[in-house]
N, CA, C and O atoms as a GROMACS GRO file, in nm:
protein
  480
    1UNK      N    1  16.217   4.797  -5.032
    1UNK     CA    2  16.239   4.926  -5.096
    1UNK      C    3  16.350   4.910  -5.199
    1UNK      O    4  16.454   4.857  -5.161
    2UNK      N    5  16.339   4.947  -5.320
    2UNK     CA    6  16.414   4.981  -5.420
    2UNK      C    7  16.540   5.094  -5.433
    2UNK      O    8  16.562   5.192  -5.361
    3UNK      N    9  16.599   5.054  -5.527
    3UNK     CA   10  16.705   5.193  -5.536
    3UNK      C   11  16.650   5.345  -5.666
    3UNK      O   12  16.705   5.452  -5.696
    4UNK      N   13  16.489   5.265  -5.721
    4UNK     CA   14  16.451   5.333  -5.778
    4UNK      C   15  16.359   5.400  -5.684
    4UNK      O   16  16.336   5.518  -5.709
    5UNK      N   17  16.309   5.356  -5.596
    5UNK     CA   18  16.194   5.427  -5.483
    5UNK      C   19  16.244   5.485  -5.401
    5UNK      O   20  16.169   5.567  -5.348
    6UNK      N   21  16.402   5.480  -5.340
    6UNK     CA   22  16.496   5.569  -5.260
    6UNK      C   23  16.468   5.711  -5.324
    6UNK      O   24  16.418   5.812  -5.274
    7UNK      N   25  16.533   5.675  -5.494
    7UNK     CA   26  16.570   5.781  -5.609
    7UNK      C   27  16.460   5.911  -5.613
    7UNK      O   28  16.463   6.034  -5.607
    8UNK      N   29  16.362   5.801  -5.628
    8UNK     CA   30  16.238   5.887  -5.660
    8UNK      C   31  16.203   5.939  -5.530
    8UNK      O   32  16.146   6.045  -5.551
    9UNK      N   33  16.210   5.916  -5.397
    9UNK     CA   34  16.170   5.992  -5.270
    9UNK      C   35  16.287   6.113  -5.291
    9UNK      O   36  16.260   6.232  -5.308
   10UNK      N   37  16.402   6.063  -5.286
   10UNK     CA   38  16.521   6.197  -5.341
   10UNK      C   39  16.485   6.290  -5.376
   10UNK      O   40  16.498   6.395  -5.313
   11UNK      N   41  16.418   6.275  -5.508
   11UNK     CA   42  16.396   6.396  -5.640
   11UNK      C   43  16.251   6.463  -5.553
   11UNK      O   44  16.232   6.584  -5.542
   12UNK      N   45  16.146   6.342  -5.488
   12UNK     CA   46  16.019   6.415  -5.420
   12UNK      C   47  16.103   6.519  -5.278
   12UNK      O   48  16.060   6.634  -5.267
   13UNK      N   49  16.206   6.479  -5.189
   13UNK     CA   50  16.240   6.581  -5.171
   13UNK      C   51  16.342   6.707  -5.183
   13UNK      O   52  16.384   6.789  -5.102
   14UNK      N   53  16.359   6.688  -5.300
   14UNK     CA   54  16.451   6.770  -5.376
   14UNK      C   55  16.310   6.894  -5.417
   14UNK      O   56  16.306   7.014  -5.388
   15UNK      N   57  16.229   6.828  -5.476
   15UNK     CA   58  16.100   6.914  -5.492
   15UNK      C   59  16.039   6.999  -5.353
   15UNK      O   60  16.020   7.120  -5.362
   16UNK      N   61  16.021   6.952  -5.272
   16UNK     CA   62  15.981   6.976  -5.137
   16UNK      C   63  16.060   7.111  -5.116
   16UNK      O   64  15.999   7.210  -5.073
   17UNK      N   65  16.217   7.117  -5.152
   17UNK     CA   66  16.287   7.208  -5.088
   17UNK      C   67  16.263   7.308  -5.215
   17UNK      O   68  16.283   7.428  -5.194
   18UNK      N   69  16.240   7.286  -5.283
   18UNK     CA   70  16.174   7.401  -5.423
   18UNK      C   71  16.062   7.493  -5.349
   18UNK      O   72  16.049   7.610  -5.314
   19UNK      N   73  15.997   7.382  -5.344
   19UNK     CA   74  15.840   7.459  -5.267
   19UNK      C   75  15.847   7.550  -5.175
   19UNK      O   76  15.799   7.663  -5.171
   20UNK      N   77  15.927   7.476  -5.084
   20UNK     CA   78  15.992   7.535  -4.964
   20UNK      C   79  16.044   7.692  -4.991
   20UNK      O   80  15.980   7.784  -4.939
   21UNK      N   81  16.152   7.720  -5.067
   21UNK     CA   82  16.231   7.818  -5.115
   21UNK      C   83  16.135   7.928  -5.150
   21UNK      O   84  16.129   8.044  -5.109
   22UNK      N   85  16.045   7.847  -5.257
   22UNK     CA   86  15.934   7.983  -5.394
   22UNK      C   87  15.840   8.049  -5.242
   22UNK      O   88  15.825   8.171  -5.233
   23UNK      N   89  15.784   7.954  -5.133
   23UNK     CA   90  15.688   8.023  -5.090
   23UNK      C   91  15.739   8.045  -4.924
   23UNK      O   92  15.650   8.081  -4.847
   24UNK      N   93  15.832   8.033  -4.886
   24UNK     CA   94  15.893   8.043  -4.760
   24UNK      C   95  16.017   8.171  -4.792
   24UNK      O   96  15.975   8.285  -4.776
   25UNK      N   97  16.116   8.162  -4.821
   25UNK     CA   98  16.268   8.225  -4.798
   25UNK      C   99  16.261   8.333  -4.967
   25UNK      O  100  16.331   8.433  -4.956
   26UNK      N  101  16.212   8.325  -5.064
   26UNK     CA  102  16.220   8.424  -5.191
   26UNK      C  103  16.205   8.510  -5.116
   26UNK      O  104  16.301   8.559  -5.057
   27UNK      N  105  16.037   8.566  -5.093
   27UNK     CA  106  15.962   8.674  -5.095
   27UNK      C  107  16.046   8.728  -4.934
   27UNK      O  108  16.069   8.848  -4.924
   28UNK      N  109  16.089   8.631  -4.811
   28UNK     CA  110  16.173   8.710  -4.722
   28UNK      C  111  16.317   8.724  -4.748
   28UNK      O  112  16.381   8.785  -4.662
   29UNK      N  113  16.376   8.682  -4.842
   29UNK     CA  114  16.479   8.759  -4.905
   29UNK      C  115  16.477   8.864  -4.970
   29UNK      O  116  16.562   8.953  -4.959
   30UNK      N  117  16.369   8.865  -5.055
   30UNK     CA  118  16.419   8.974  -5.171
   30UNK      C  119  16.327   9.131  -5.021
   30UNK      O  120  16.346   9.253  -5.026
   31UNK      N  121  16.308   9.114  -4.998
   31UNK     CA  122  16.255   9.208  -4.876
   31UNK      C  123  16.322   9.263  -4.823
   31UNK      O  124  16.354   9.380  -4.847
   32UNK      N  125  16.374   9.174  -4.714
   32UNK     CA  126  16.531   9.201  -4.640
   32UNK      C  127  16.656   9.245  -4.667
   32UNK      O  128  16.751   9.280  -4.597
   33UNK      N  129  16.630   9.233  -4.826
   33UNK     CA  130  16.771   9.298  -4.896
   33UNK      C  131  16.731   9.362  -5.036
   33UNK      O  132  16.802   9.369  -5.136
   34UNK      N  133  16.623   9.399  -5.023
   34UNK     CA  134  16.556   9.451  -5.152
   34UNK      C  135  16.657   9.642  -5.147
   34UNK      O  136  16.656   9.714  -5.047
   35UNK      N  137  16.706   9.668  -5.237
   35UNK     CA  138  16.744   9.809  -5.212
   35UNK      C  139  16.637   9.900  -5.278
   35UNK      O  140  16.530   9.875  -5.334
   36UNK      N  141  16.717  10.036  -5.247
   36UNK     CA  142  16.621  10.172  -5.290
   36UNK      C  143  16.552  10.161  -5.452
   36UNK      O  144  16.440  10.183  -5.498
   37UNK      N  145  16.646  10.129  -5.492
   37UNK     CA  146  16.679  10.117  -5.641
   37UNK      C  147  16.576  10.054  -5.712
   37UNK      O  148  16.594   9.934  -5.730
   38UNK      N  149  16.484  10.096  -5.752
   38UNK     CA  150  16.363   9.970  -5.831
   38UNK      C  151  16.469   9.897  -5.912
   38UNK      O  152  16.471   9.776  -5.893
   39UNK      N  153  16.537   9.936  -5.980
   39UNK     CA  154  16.619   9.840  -6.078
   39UNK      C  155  16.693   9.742  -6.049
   39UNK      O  156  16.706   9.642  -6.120
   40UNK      N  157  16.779   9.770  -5.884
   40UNK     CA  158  16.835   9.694  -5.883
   40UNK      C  159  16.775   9.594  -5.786
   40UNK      O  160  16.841   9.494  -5.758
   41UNK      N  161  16.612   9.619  -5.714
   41UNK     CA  162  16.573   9.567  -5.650
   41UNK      C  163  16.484   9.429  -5.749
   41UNK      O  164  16.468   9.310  -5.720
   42UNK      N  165  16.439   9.514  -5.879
   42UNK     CA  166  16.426   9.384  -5.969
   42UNK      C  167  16.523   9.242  -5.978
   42UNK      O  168  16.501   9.122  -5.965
   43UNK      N  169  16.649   9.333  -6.012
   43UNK     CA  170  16.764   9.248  -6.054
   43UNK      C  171  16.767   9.152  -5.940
   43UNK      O  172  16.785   9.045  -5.998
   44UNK      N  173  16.760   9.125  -5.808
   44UNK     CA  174  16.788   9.101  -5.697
   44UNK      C  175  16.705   8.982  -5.692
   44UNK      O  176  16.740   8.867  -5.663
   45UNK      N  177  16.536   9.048  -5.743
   45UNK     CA  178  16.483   8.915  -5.722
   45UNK      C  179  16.430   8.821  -5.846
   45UNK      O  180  16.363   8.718  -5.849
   46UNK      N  181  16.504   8.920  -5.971
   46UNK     CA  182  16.543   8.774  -6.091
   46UNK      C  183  16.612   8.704  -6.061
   46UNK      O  184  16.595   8.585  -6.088
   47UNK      N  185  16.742   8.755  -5.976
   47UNK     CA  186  16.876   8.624  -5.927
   47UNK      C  187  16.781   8.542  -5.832
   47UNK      O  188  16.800   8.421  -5.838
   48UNK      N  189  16.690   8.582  -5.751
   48UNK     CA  190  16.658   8.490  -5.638
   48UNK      C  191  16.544   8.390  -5.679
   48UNK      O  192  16.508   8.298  -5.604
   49UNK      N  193  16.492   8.411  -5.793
   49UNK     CA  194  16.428   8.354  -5.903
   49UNK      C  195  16.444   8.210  -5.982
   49UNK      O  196  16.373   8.114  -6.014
   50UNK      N  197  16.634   8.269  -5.996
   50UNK     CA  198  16.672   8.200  -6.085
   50UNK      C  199  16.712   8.120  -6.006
   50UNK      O  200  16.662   8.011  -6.033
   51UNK      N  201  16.780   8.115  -5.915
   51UNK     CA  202  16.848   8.029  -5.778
   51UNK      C  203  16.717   7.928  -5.774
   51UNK      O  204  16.730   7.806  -5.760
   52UNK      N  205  16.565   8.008  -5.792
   52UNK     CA  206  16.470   7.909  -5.728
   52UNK      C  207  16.439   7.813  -5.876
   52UNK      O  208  16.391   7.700  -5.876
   53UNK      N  209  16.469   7.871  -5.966
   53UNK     CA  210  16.445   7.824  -6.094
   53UNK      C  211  16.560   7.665  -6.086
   53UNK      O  212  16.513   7.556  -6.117
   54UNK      N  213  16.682   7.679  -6.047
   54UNK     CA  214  16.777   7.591  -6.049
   54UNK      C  215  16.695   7.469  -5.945
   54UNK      O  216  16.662   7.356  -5.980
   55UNK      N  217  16.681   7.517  -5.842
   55UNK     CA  218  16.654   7.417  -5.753
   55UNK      C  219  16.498   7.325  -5.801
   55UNK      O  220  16.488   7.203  -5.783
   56UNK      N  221  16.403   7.398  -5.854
   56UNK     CA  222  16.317   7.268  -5.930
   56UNK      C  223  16.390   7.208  -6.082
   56UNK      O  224  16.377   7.093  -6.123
   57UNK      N  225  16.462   7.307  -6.144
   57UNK     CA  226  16.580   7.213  -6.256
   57UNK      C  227  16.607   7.065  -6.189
   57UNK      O  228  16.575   6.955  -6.234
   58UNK      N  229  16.685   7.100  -6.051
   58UNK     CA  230  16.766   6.967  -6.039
   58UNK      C  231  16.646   6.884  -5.993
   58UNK      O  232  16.650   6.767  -6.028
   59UNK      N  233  16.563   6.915  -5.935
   59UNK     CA  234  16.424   6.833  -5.857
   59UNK      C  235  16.387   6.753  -5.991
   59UNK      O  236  16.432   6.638  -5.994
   60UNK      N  237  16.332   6.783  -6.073
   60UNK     CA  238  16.311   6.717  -6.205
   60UNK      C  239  16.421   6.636  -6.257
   60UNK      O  240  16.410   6.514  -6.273
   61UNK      N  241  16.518   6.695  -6.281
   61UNK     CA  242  16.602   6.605  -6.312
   61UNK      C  243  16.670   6.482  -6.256
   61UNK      O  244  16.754   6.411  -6.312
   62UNK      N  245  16.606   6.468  -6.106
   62UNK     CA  246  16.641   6.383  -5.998
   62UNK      C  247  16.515   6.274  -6.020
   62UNK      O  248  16.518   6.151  -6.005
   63UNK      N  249  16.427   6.342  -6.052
   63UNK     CA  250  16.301   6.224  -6.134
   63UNK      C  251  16.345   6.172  -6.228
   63UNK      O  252  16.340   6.049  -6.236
   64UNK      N  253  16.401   6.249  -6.326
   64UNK     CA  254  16.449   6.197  -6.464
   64UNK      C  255  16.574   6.045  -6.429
   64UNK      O  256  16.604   5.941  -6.489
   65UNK      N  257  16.600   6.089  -6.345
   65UNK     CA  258  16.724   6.002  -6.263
   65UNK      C  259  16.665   5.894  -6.213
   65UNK      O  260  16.714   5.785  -6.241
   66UNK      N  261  16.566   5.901  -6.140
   66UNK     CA  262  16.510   5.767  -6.081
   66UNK      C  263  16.452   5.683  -6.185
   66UNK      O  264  16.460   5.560  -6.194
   67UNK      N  265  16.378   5.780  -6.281
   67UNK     CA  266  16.300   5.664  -6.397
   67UNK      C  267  16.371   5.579  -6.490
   67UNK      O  268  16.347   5.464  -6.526
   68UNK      N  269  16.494   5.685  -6.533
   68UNK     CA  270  16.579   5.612  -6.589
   68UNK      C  271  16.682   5.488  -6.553
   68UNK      O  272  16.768   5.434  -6.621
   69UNK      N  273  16.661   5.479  -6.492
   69UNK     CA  274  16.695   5.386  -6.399
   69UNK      C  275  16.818   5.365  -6.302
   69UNK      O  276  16.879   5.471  -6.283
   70UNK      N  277  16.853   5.293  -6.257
   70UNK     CA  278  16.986   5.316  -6.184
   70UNK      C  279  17.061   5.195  -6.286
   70UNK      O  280  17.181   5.215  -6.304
   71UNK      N  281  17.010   5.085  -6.348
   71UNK     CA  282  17.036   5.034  -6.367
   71UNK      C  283  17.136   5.059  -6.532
   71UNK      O  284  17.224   4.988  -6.580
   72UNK      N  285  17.080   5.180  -6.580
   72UNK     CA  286  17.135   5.239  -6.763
   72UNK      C  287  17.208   5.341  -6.675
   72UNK      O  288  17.191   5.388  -6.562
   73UNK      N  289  17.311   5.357  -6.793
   73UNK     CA  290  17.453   5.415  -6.768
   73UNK      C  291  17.416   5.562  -6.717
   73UNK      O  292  17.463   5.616  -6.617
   74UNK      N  293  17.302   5.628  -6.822
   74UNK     CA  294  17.235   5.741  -6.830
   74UNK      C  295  17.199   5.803  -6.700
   74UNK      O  296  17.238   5.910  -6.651
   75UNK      N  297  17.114   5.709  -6.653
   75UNK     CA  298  17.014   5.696  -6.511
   75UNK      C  299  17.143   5.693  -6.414
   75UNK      O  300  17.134   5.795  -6.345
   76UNK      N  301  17.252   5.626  -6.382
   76UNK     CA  302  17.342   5.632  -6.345
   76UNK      C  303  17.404   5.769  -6.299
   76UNK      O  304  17.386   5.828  -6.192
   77UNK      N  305  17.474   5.800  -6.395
   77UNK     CA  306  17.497   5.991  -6.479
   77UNK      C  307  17.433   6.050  -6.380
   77UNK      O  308  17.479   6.106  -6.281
   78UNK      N  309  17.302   6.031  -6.419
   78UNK     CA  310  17.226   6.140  -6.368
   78UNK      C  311  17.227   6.141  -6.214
   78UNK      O  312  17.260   6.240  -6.148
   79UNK      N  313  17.194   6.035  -6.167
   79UNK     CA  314  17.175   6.019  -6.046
   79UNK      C  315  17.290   6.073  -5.950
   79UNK      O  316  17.264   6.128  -5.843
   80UNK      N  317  17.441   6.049  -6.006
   80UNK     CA  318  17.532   6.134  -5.943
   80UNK      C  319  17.531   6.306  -5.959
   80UNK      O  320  17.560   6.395  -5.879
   81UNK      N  321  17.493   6.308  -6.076
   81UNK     CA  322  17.527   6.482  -6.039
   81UNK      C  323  17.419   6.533  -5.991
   81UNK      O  324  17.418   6.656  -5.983
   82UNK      N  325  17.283   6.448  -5.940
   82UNK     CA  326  17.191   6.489  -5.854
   82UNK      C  327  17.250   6.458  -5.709
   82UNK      O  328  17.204   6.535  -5.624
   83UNK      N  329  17.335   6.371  -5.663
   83UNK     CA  330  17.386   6.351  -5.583
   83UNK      C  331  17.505   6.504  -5.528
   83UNK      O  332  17.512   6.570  -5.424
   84UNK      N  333  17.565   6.508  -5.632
   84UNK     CA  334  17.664   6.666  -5.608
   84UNK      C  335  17.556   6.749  -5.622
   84UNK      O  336  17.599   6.840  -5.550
   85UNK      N  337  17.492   6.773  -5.645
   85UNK     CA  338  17.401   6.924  -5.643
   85UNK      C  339  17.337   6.892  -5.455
   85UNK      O  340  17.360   6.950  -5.349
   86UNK      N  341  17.267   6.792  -5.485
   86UNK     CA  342  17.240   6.748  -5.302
   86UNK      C  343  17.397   6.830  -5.153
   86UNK      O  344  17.381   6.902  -5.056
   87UNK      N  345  17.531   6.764  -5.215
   87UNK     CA  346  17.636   6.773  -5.130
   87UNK      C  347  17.613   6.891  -5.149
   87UNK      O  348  17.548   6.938  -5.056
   88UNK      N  349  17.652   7.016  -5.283
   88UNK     CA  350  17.691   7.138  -5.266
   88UNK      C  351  17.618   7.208  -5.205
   88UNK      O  352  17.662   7.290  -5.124
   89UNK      N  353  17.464   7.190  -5.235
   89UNK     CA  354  17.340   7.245  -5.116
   89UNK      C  355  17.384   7.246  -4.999
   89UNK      O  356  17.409   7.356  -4.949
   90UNK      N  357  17.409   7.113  -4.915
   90UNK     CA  358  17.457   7.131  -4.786
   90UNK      C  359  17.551   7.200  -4.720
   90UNK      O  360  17.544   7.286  -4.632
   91UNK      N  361  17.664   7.136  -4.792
   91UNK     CA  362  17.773   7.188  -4.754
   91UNK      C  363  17.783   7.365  -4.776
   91UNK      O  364  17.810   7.432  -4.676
   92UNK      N  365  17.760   7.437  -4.909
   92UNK     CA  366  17.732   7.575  -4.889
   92UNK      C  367  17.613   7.609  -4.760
   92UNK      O  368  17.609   7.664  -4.650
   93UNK      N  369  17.567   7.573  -4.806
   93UNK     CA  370  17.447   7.658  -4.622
   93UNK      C  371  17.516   7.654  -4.525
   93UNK      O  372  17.532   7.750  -4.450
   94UNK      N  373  17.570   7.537  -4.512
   94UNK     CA  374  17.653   7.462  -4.355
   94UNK      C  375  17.778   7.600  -4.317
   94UNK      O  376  17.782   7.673  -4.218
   95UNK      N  377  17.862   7.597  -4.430
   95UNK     CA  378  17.922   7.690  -4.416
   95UNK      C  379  17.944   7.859  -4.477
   95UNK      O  380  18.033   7.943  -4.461
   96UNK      N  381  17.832   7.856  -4.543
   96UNK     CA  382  17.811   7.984  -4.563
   96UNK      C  383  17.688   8.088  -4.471
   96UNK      O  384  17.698   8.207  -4.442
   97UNK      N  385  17.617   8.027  -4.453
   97UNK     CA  386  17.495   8.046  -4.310
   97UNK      C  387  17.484   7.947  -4.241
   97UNK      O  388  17.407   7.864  -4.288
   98UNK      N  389  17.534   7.922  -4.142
   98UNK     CA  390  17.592   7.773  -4.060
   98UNK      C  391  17.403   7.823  -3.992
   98UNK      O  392  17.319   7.750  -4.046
   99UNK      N  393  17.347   7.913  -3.904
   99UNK     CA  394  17.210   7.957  -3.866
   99UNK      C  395  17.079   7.879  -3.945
   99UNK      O  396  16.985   7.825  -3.887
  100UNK      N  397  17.094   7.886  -4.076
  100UNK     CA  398  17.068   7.824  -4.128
  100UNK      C  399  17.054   7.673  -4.168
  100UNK      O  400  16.986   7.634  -4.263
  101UNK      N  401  17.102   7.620  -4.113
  101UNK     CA  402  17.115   7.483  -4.148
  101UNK      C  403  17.019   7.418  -4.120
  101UNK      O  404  17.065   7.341  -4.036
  102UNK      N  405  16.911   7.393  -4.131
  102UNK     CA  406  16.777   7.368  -4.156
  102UNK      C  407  16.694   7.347  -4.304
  102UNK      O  408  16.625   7.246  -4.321
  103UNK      N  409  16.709   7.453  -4.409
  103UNK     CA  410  16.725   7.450  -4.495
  103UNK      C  411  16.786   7.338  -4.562
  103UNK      O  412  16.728   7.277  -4.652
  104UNK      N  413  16.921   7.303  -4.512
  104UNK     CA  414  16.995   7.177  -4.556
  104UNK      C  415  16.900   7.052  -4.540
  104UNK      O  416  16.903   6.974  -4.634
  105UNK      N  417  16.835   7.029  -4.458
  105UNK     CA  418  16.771   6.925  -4.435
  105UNK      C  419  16.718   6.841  -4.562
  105UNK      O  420  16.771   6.732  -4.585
  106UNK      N  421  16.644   6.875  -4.620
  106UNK     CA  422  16.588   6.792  -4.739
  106UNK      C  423  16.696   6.728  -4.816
  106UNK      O  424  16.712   6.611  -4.850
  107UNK      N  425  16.778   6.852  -4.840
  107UNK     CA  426  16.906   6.794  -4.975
  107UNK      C  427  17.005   6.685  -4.904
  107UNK      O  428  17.074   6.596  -4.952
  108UNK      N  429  16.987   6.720  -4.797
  108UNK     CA  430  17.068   6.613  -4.665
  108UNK      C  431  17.002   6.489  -4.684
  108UNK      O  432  17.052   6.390  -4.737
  109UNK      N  433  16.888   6.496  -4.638
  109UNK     CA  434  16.814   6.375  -4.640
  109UNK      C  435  16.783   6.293  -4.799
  109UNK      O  436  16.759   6.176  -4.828
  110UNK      N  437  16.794   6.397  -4.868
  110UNK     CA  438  16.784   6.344  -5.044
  110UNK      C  439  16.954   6.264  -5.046
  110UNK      O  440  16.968   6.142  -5.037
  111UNK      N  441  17.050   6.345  -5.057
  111UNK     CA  442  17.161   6.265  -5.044
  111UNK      C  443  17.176   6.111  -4.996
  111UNK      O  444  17.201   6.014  -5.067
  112UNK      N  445  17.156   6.113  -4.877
  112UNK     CA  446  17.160   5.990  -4.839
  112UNK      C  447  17.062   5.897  -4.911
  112UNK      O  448  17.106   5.782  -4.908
  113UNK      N  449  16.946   5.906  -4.974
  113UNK     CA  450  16.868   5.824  -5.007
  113UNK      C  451  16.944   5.781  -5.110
  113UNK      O  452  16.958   5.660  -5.123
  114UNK      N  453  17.020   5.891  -5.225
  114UNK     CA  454  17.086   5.896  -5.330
  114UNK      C  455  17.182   5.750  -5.318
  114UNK      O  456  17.171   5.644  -5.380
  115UNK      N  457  17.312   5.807  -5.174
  115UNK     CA  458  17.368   5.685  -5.120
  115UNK      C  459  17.314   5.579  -5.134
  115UNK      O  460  17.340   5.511  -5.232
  116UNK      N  461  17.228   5.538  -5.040
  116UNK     CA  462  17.161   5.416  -5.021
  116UNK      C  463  17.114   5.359  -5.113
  116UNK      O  464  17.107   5.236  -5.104
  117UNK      N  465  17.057   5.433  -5.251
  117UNK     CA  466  17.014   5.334  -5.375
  117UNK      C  467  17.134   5.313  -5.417
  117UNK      O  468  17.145   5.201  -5.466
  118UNK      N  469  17.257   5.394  -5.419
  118UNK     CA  470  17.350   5.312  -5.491
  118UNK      C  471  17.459   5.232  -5.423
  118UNK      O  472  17.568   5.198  -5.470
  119UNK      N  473  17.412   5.210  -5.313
  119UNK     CA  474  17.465   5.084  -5.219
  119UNK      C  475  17.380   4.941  -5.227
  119UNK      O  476  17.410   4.822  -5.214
  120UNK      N  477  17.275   5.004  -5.250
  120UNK     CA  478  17.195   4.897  -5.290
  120UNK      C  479  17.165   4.811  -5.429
  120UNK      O  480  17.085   4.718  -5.428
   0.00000   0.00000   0.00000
């Protein structure tokens, strides 16, 4: 196994937890906390949108990271601040809905792969 095939399982489950989010936790968020307000119940689930919008951002860009290689400075770059987007995932759930921590799993498990290609 490679540190580009770690990379690229990373970014596949960095994607996973996208999927996860759009068709699992959106539609029972914006529900559960949807208010009276059509307006502000819109607003509620553009933010929860956009949150889901971020999380396939970094999924792609965690591809962009593996192709480019680990080996160019670029691919490098990238691969770390796919690495901090992985930590801050965790670590916010962990301690902001500790119940939650399940959710963490993928970006958990993406992290470490992150690690491991660049130990390798």
């Amino acid at each position: 196994m490679t540190p580009r095939d770690l990379y690229a399982g990373r970014a596949a489950l960095m994607l996973l937890d996208a999927f996860a989010y759009s068709f699992g936790a959106l539609r029972q968020l914006h529900n559960g906390l949807a208010p009276r307000d059509p307006y502000l119940s819109k607003r509620l689930l553009l933010n929860l949108m956009l949150a889901n919008a971020g999380l396939y951002f970094f999924s792609f860009f965690a591809f962009v990271g593996a192709f480019a290689g680990p080996r160019s400075p670029t691919g490098t770059a990238v691969i770390i601040v796919a690495l901090a987007a992985c930590l801050y995932s965790v670590v916010t759930v962990l301690l902001l809905t500790p119940r939650d921590w399940g959710h963490s799993v993928p970006r958990g498990l993406a992290a470490l792969a992150i690690l491991a290609g660049l130990i390798l």
